[in-house]
C-alpha positions, 0 to 999 in steps of 0.5 A, a space after each residue: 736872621 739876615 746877614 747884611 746883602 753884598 755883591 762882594 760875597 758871591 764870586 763874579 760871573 761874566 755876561 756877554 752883551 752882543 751887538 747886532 745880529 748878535 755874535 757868531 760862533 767863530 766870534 771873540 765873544 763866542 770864544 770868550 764866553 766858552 772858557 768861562 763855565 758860569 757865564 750869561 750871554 745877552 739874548 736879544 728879541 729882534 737882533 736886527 732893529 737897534 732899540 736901545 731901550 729895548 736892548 738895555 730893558 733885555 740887559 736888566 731882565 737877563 740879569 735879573 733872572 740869571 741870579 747872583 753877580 757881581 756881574 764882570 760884563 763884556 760888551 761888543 758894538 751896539 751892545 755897548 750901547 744898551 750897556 751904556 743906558 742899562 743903568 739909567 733904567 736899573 740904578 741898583 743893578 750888580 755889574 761891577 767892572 764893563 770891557 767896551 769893545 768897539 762901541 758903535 757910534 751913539 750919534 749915528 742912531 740918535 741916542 747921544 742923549 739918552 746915554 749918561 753924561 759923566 763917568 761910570 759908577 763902575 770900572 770902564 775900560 774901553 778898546 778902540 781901533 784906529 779904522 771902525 766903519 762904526 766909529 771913528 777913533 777920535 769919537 771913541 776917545 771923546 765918549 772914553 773921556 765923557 765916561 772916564 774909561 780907560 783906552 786900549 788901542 788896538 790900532 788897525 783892527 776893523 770893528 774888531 770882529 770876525 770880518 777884521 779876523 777877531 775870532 779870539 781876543 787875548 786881552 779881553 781874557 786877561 782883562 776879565 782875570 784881572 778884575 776877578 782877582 780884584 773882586 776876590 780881593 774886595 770879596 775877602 773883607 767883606 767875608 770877614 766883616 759879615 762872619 764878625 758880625 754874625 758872631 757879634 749877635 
């Protein structure tokens, strides 16, 4: 006998997504993947050549083969990016909340339009500064609208890195706790809405 499939009956894990040249030790992905036991990091193949269906391609098969989600994903840069179009490529994938952290900008590498036009099926948040070399702010607010994400300014930050002195990043822990405890929640009816069945038959 198989029980009905959901994401909702396993607890979330958390998958880090890099950018380019992928995130240092001293990097607020770094130290955000180490409080967290369970957690996957993205591995790119070539960290240096901005492919974003190769990227997003590398999203899927890390996802896949690291087993059960639901899946909480914190993105990073050009990362955003390959997270961004990993849905087009895997519409059955089991990511349920997304943190985009300074998104690179789409339009300087061409790839606006292989990038979805309207909101995430997916809860969004969006954290944005003020002076990104690699996006304006008035850019990141136009692609947080196109993909109905919440905004969180974090005003003069650089590209929110370890050169703009980013080496832990407090909200980005709070906001993954906050959606595990949504997802506990969530995960509860569902539990006993497959326990009342299984009795049922």
């Amino acid at each position: 006998m198989r029980l009905p499939s959901t994401h909702s009956q396993a607890s979330a894990r958390l998958l880090i997504v890099p950018g380019l040249n992928d995130s240092p030790p001293d990097h607020w992905q770094s130290w955000l993947q180490t409080s967290h036991r369970d957690s996957v990091r993205v591995t790119q193949h070539d960290w240096g050549t901005p492919d974003v269906d190769r990227w997003a391609a590398r999203v899927g098969s890390t996802v896949a083969r690291s087993g059960r989600g639901p899946w909480i994903v914190v993105a990073h840069s050009f990362g955003v990016l390959a997270l961004a179009r990993h849905p087009a490529l895997d519409p059955e994938s089991p990511i349920a909340a997304a943190l985009l952290v300074a998104p690179a900008d789409p339009d300087k590498f061409g790839i606006g339009d292989l990038l979805p036009a309207g909101a995430w099926p997916v809860p969004a948040t969006m954290v944005l500064s003020h002076s990104d070399p690699w996006l304006g702010f008035a850019a990141g607010r136009r692609w947080a609208a196109r993909w109905g994400c919440h905004v969180v300014d974090l005003g003069d930050a650089g590209h929110i890195n370890v050169a703009s002195g980013f080496r832990t990043l407090p909200f980005a822990r709070r906001w993954v706790g906050a959606q595990e405890q949504r997802l506990a929640r969530e995960a509860r009816p569902a539990r006993a809405s497959i326990q009342e069945w299984a009795f049922a038959v």
